[in-house]
Each structure stands twice: as structure tokens, then as C-alpha cells.
C-alpha positions as CSV (number, residue, x, y, z in Angstrom):
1,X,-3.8,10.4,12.5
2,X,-6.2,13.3,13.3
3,X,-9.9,13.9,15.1
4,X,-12.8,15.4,13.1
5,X,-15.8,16.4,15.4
6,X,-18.8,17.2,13.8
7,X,-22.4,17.8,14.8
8,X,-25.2,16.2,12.7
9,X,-28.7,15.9,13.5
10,X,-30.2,12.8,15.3
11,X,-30.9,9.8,12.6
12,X,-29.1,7.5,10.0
13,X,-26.2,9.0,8.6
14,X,-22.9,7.3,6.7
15,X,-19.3,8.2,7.1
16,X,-17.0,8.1,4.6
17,X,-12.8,9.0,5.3
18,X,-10.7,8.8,2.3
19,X,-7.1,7.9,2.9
20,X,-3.6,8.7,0.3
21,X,-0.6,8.1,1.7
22,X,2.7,6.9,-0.4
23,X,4.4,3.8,0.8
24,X,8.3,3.2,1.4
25,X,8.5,2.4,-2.7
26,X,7.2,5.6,-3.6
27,X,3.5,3.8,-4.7
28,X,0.6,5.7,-4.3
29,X,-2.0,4.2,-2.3
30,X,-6.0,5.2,-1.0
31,X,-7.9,4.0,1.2
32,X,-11.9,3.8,1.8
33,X,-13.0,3.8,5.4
34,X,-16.7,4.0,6.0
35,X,-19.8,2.8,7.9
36,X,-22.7,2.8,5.5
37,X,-25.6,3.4,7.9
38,X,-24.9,4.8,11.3
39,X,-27.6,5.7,13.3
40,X,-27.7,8.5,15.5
41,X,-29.7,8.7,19.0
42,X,-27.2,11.3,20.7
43,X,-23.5,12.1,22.0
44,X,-22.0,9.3,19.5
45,X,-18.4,8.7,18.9
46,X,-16.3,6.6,16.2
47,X,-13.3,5.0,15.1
48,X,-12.1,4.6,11.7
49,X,-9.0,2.6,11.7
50,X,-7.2,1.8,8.6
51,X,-5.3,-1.4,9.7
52,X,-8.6,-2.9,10.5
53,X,-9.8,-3.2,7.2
54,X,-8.4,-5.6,4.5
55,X,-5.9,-5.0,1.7
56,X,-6.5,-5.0,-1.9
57,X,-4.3,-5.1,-4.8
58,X,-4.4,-4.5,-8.3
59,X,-1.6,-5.2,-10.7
60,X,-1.9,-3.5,-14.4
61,X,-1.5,-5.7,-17.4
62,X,-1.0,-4.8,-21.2
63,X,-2.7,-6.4,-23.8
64,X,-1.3,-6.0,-27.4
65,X,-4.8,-5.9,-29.9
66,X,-4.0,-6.1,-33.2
67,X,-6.5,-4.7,-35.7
């Protein structure tokens, strides 16, 4: 958990937060938080919160090819 503050000028802006953290089971894991277009008229403040987005796995599978 942490606060950034940062000053950008007024307009559309996006904000990206990239997340790694290792779970219990020693997996690796990322997350992507962002607002795409955010636009900017003065004092703005935002939340990026994690559990609020959804969870998506991928599960690795081997394929033999024979030549």
C-alpha cells in the first residue's frame, strides 16, 4: 500500500500502476491497474485498488511436435 502524488498539467492523462507481489505458494503474480483517459480540470485525486478488478489466470501447457 503506498501514496504517489504527482503534479501534471490540466487535460487528459492515463494512469498506469504495475503490481508484483508473490502469493502464499511462492507464484509470482502482476497486476495492471489503470484508467485509460482521465481528464484533468484541477485538484484531482484517485484510487487504484487491486481487489476491485477481476482475476485472470493462465495455466501453461506443453505440446509435443514431432517433425
Amino acid at each position: 500500500m503506498g501514496v504517489v502524488v504527482t503534479r501534471v498539467p490540466a487535460g487528459t492523462v492515463s494512469v498506469l500502476q504495475v503490481l508484483d507481489w508473490v502469493d502464499g505458494d511462492d507464484r509470482a503474480n502482476r497486476g495492471w491497474l489503470f484508467d485509460p483517459e482521465l481528464t484533468i480540470t484541477g485538484d484531482t485525486e484517485i484510487t487504484l485498488d487491486a481487489r476491485d478488478g477481476p482475476r485472470i489466470s493462465l495455466a501453461r501447457t506443453c505440446a509435443e511436435h514431432s517433425s
